[in-house]
C-alpha positions as CSV (number, residue, x, y, z in Angstrom):
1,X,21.5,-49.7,-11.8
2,X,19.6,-48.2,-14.4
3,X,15.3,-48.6,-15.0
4,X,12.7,-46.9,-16.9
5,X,9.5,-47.7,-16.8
6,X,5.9,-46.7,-18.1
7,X,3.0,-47.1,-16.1
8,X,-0.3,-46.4,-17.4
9,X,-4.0,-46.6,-15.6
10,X,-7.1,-44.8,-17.2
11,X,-5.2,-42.1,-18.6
12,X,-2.8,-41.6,-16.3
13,X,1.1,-42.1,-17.2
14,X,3.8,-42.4,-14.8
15,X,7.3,-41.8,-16.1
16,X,10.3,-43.4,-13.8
17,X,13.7,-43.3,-14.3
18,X,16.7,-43.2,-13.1
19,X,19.1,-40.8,-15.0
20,X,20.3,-37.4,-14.3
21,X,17.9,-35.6,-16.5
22,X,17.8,-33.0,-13.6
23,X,21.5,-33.6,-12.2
24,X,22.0,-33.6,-8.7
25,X,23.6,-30.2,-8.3
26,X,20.4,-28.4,-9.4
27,X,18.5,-30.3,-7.4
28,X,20.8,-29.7,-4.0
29,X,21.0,-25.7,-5.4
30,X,16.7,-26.4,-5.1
31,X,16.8,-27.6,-1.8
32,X,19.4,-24.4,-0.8
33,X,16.5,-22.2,-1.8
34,X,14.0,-23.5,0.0
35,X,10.5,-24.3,0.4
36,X,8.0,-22.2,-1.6
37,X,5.3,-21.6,-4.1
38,X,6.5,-24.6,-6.3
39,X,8.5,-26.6,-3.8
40,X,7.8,-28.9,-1.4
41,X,9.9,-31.3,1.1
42,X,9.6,-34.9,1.8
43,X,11.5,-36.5,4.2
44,X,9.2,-39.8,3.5
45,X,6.2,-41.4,1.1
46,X,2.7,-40.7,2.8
47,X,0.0,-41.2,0.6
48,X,-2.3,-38.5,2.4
49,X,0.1,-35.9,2.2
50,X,2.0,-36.5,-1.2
51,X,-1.9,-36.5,-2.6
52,X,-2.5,-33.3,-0.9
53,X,0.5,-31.3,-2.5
54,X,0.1,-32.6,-5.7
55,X,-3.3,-31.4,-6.1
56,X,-2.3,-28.6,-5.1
57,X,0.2,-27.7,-7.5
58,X,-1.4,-29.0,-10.3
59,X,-4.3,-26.1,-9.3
60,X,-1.3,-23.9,-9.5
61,X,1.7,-23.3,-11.0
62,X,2.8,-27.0,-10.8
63,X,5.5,-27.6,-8.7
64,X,8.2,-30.5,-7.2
65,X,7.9,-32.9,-4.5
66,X,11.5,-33.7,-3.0
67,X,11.4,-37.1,-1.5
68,X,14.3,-37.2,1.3
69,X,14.9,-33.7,2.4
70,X,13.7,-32.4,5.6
71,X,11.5,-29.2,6.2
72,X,14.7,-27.4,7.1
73,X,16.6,-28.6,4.1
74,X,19.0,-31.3,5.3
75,X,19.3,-34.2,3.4
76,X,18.3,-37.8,4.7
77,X,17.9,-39.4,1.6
78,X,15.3,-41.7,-0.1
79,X,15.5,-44.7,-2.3
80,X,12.9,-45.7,-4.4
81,X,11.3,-49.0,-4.5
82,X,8.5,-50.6,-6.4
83,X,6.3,-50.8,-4.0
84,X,6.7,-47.2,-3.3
85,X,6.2,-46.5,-7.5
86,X,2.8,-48.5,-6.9
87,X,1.7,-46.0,-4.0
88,X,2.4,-43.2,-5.7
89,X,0.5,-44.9,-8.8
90,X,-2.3,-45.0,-6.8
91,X,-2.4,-41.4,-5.7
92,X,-2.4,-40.1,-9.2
93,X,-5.0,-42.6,-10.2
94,X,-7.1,-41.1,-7.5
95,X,-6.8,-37.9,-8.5
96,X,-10.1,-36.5,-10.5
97,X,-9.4,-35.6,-13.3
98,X,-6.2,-37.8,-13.9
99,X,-2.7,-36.0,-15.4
100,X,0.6,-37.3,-15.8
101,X,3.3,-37.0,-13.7
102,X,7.1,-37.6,-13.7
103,X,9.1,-39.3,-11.2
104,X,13.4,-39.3,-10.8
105,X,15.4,-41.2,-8.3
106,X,18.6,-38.9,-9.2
107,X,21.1,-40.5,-6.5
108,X,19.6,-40.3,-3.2
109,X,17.0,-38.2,-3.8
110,X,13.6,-38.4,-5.4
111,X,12.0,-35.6,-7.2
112,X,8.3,-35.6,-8.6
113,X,7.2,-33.2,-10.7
114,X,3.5,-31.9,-11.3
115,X,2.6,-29.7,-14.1
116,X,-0.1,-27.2,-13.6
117,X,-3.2,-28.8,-14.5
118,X,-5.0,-28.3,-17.8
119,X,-8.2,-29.1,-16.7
120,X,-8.4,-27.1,-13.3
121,X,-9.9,-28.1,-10.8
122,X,-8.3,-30.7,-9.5
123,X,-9.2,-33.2,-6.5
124,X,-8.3,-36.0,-4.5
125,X,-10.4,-38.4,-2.6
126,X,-13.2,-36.0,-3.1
127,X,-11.0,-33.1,-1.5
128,X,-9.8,-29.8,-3.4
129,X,-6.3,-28.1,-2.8
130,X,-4.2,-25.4,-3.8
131,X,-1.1,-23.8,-3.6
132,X,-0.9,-20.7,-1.4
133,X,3.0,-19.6,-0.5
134,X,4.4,-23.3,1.0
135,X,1.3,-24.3,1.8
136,X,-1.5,-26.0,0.6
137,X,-5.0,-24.8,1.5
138,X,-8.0,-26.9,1.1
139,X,-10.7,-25.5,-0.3
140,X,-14.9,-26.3,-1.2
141,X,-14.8,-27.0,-4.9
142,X,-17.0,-23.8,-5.6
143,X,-14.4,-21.9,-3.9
144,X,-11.8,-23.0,-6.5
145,X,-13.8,-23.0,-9.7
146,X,-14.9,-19.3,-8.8
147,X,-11.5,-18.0,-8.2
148,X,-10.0,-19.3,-11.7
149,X,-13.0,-17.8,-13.1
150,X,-12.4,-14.6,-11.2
151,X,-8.9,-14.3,-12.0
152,X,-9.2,-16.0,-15.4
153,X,-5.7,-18.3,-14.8
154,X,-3.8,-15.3,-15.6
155,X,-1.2,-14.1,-12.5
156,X,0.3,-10.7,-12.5
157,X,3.5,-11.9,-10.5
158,X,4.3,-14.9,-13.4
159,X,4.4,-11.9,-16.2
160,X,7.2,-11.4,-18.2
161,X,8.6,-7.7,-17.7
162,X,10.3,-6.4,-21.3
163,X,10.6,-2.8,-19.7
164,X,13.0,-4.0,-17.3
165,X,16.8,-4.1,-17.7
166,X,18.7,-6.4,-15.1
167,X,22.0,-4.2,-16.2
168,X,20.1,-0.8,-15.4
169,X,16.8,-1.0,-13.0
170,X,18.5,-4.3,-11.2
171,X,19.1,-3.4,-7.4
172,X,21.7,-5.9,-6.7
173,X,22.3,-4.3,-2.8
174,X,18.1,-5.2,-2.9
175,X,18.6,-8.7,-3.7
176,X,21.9,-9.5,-1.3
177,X,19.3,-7.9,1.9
178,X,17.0,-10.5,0.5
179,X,19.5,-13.4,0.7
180,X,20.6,-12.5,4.0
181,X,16.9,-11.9,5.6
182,X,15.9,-15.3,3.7
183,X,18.3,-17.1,4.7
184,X,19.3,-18.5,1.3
185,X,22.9,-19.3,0.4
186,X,24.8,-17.0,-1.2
187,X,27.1,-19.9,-3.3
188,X,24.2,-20.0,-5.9
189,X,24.5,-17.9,-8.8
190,X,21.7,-15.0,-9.3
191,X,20.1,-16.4,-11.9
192,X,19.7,-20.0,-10.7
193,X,18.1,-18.4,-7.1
194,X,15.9,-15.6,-9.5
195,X,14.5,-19.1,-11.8
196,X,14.1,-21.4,-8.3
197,X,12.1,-18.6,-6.5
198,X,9.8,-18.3,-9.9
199,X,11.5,-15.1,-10.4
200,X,12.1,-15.5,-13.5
201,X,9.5,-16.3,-17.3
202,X,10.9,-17.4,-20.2
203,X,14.1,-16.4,-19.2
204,X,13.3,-12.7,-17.9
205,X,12.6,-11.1,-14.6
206,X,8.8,-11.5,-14.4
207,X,6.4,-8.4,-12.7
208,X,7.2,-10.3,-9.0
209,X,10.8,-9.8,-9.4
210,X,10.3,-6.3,-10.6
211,X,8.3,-5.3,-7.5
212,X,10.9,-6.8,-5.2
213,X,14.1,-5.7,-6.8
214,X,13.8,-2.6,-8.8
215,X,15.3,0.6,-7.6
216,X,11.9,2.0,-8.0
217,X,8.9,0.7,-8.5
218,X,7.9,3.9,-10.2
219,X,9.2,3.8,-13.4
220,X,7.1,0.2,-14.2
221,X,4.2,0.3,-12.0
222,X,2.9,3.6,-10.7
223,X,-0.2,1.9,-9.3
224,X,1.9,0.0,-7.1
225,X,2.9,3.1,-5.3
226,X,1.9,3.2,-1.5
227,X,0.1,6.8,-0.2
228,X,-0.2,7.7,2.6
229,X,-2.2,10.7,3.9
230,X,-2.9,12.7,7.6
231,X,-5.8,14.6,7.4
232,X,-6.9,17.7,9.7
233,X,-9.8,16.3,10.7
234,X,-12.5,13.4,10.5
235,X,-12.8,14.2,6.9
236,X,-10.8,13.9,3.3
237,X,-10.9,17.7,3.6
238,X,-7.6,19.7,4.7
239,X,-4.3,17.5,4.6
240,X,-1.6,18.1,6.8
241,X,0.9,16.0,5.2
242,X,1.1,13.4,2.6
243,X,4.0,10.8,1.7
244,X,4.3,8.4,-1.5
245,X,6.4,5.6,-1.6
246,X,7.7,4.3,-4.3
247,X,10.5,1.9,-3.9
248,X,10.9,-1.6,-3.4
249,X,8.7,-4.3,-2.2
250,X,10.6,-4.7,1.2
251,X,11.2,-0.2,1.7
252,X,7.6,0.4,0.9
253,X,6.6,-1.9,3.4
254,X,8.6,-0.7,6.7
255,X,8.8,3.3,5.3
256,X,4.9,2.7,4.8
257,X,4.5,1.5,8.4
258,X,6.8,3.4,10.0
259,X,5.1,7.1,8.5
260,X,1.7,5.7,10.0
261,X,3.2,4.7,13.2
262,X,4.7,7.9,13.7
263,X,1.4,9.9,13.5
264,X,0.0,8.0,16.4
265,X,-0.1,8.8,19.7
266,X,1.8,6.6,22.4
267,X,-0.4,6.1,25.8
268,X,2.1,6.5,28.7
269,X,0.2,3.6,31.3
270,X,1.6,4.1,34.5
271,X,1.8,0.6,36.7
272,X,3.3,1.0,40.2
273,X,6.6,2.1,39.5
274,X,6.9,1.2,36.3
275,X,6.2,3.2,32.7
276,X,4.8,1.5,29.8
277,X,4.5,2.8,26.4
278,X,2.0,1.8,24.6
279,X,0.7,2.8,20.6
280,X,-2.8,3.7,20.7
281,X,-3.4,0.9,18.2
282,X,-1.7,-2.3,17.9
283,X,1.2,-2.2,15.7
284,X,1.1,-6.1,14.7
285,X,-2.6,-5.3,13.7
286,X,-1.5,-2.6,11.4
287,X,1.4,-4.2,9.7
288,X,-1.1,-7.3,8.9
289,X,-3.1,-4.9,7.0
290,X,-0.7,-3.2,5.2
291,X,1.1,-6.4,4.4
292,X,-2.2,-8.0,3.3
293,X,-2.9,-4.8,0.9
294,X,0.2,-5.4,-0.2
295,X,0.2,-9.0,-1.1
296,X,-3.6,-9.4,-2.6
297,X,-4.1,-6.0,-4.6
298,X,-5.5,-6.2,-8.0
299,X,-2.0,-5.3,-10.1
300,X,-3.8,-5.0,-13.2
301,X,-5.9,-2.2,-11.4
302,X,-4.5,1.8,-11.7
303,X,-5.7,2.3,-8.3
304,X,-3.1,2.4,-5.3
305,X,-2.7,1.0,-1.8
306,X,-3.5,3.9,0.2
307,X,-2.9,4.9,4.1
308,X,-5.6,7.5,5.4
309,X,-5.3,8.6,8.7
310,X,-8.0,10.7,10.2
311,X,-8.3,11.8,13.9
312,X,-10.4,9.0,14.6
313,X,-9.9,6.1,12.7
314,X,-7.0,4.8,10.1
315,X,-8.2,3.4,6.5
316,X,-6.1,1.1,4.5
317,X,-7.5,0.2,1.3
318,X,-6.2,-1.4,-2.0
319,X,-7.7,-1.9,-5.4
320,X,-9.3,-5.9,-5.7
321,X,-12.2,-7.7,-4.6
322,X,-12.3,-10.7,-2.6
323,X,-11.4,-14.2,-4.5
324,X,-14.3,-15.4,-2.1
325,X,-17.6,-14.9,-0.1
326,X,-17.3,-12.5,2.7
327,X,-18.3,-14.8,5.3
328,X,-15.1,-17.0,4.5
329,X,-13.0,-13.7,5.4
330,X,-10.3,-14.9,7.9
331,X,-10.7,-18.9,7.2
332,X,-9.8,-18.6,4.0
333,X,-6.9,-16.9,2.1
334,X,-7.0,-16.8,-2.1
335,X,-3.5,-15.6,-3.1
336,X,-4.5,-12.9,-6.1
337,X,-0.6,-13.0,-6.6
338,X,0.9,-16.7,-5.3
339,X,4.6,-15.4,-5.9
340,X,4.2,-12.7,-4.1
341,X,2.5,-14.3,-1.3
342,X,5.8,-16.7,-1.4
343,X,8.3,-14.0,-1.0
344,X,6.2,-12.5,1.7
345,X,6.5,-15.7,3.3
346,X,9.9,-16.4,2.4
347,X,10.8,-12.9,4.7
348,X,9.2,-14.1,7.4
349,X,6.3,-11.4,6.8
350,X,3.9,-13.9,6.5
351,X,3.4,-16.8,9.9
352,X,0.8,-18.5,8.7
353,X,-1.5,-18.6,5.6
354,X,-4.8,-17.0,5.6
355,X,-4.0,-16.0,9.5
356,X,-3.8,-12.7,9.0
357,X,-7.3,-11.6,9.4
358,X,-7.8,-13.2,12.6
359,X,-5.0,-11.6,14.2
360,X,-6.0,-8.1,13.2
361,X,-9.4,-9.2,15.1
362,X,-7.9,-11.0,18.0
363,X,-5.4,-8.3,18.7
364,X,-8.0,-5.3,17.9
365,X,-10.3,-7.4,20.6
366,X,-7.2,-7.1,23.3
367,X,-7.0,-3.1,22.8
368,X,-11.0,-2.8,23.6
369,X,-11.3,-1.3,20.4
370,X,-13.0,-1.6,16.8
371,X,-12.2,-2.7,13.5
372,X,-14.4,-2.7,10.7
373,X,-13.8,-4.6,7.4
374,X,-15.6,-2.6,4.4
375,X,-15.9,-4.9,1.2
376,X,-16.9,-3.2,-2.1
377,X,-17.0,-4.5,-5.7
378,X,-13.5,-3.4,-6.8
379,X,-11.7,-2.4,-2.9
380,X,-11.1,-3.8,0.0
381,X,-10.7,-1.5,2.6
382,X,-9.8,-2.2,7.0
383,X,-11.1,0.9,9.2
384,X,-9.5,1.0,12.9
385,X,-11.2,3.1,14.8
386,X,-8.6,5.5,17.1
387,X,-10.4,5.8,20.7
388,X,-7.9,7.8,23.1
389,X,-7.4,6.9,26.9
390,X,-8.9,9.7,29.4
391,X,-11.4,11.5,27.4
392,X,-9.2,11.2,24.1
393,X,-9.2,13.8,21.5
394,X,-12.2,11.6,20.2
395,X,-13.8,11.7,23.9
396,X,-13.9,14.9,26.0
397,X,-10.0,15.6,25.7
398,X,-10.9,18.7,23.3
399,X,-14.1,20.0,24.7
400,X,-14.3,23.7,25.6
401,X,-11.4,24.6,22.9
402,X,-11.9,27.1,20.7
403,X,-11.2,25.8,16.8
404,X,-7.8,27.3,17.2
405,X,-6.5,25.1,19.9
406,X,-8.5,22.0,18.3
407,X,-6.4,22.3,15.3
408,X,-2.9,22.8,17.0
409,X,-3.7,19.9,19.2
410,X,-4.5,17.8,16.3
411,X,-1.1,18.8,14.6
412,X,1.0,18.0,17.8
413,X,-1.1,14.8,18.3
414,X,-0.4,13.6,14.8
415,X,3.7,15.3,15.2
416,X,4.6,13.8,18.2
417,X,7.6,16.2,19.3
418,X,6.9,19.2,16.9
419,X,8.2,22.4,17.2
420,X,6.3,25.7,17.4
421,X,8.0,26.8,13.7
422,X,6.5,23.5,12.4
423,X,3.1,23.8,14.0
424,X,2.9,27.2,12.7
425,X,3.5,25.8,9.0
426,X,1.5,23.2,9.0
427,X,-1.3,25.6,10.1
428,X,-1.2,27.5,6.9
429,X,1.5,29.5,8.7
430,X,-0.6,30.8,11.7
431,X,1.6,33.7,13.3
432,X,4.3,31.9,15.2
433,X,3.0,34.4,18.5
434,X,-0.2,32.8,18.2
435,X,1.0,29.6,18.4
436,X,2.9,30.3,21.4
437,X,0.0,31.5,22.9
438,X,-1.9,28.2,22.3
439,X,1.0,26.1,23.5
440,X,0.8,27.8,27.2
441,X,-2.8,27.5,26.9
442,X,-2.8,23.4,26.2
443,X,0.1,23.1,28.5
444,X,-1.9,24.9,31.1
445,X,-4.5,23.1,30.5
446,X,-2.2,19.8,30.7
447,X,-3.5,18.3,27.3
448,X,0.5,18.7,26.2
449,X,4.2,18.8,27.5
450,X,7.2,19.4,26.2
451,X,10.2,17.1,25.8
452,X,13.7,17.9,25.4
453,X,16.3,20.6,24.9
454,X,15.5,24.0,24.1
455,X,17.2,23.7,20.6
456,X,15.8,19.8,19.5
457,X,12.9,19.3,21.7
458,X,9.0,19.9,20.9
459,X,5.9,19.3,22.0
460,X,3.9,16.1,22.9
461,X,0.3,15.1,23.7
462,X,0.2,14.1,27.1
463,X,-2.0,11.1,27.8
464,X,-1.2,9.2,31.3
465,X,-3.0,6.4,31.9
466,X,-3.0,5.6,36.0
């Protein structure tokens, strides 16, 4: 059977028929991919769903409801019928203002598409939505109207890249990591999983694909560079050590974290018979906010994502104002770079939209400790505060040193297992006697122990919680 019909209702046209202008292959290769920015699963018609996610995507990037397909990408099928055509007739017509959309029954499946609106924003029975990851957020109209505004419709992520060369700066090894960690089948050719993840702009690898598959982000973007810097002290003064990372999406992420992680202490708590270690601040709290710098940052600023770890508190900033008021920070989440925000989610970086913020509180709150949020015109910056078990080097821990033994134990505190060699470099090569002076001293004083062989060992701070 073969139809095609027009329907039209104050300006709103609804194309259906029943041909493969989208043949069924692409539309299963679809489904393989996934969920994400522009897709969206059905396994049924509801009119209060179907209404939200097409708003949604017409205050995107547009998108395509799948009608038959379960969230986890099995088929079940769906046949349309007229009375189903008249539903989704009335959704549209509900929709303020009104836009077309197109509707195909391609076997047993049923794909609508929605374009991205024209005349942004977009609402449904008085409610506004829009596309964040493979969600869709509501939002207070204000909120939407300021943040098109704000960003001016223009995305980073969705631009085309004519410096990149898929033969050259391509990192296919990248790319099959990404496959397996997303789950998405391999059968698929590269280009038809780059265009169905929005990878891909008239043709080319936009800046979103560039950031997650490049051998180096570099050579395109130095702004998108992480830094990450351990002070002496409490102030941007006298560096110890200083790291820049610079390749892909997925390696600046975990190198990033893993660097900071490694210049915090570990609290040895001590239950019964039983040993716990523990990271003097929670590590889920910390990849949150690097994540989240990394997701939201203002690409189209030169400044960078940077890490600044001070003896009592860790900074991570990145260039971009909020998309919203401050008081909406952790209810709200405005995706300054929507593909992005989909890959993120995609890898499983991301559980829940706009969650973020309130686990970095929640889990900050479980530690006893503070966290601070600093908002300013053009950066966005989180502040944990480092607060050390048993006096702590921010306590008493360090009262009655001399400056000498206050700035070797801040170098084995932020080198967990150093060596006296190292300690002595990274003091502006104090004389290595000296140091081994100190050492006896703190270990004396049982502020540090060492661990390990005589050749590979090195010194720890010692902090036993009873």
């Amino acid at each position: 059977m073969r139809y095609s019909s027009k329907l039209y209702t104050n300006n709103l046209k609804i194309n259906c028929i029943n041909n493969n202008i989208m043949a069924y292959k692409n539309i299963l290769e679809l489904v393989k991919t996934g969920e994400g920015y522009t897709t969206e699963f059905k396994e049924r018609l509801s009119a209060d769903t179907l209404g939200k996610e097409m708003c949604s995507f017409a205050n995107a990037s547009g998108g395509k409801i799948i009608l038959g397909v379960k969230d986890n990408g099995d088929i079940l099928g769906f046949t349309l019928s007229n009375s189903d055509k008249s539903r989704i007739q009335d959704i549209a017509r509900n929709m303020d203002p009104t836009f077309s959309i197109t509707i195909e029954q391609v076997k047993d499946l049923v794909v609508i598409y929605v374009p991205e609106g024209k005349e942004k924003p977009y609402s449904v029975h008085g409610h506004f939505y829009l596309r964040q990851g493979a969600n869709s957020q509501k939002l207070r109209r204000d909120e939407v109207r300021d943040f098109f505004q704000k960003e001016n419709q223009v995305f980073f992520d969705r631009k085309v890249n004519s410096d990149f060369s898929m033969k050259s700066d391509f990192a296919s090894e990248i790319f099959e990591k990404f496959l397996e960690k997303t789950k998405i089948s391999k059968e698929l050719s590269r280009n038809h999983i780059l265009k169905n993840l929005n990878l891909l702009t008239e043709g080319k690898l936009n800046n979103a694909g560039v950031i997650l598959f490049s051998k180096s982000i570099a050579p395109f973007f130095m702004n998108a560079v992480i830094t990450a810097v351990l002070y002496e002290g409490t102030e941007k003064v006298n560096v110890i050590d200083r790291k820049d990372f610079e390749l892909d999406f997925v390696a600046n992420f975990n190198d990033s974290m893993n660097y900071l992680v490694s210049k915090l202490n570990t609290n040895y708590i001590i239950t019964g018979k039983e040993r716990i270690n523990k990271l003097e601040l929670p590590k889920e709290a910390l990849r949150e906010a690097i994540l989240n710098a990394m997701v939201h940052r203002d690409y189209f600023s030169q400044g960078r994502i940077q890490i600044d770890i001070y003896l009592d508190r860790v900074e991570i900033s990145n260039p971009g104002k909020l998309l919203f008021d401050k008081k909406e920070l952790g209810s709200i989440s405005l995706a300054r770079n929507p593909i992005i925000m989909d890959m993120a989610y995609r890898l499983d970086y991301v559980e829940r939209i706009g969650s973020g913020i309130k686990r970095i509180k929640k889990l900050i709150k479980d530690y006893k400790l503070k966290v601070n949020f600093d908002i300013s015109p053009n950066w966005y910056k989180i502040v944990f505060y480092r607060k050390l078990q048993n006096g702590g080097l921010n306590g008493g821990l360090n009262g009655g040193l001399n400056e000498g033994l206050k700035t070797l134990l801040t170098v084995i505190q932020n080198n967990q297992g150093i060596q006296a060699k190292e300690a002595s470099t990274l003091l502006n090569n104090r004389p290595i006697d000296t140091v081994d002076k100190q050492i006896k001293i703190l270990i004396k004083k049982d502020l540090i122990e060492r661990k390990g062989s005589k050749k590979t060992g090195g010194y720890y701070l010692k902090n036993i919680i009873q």
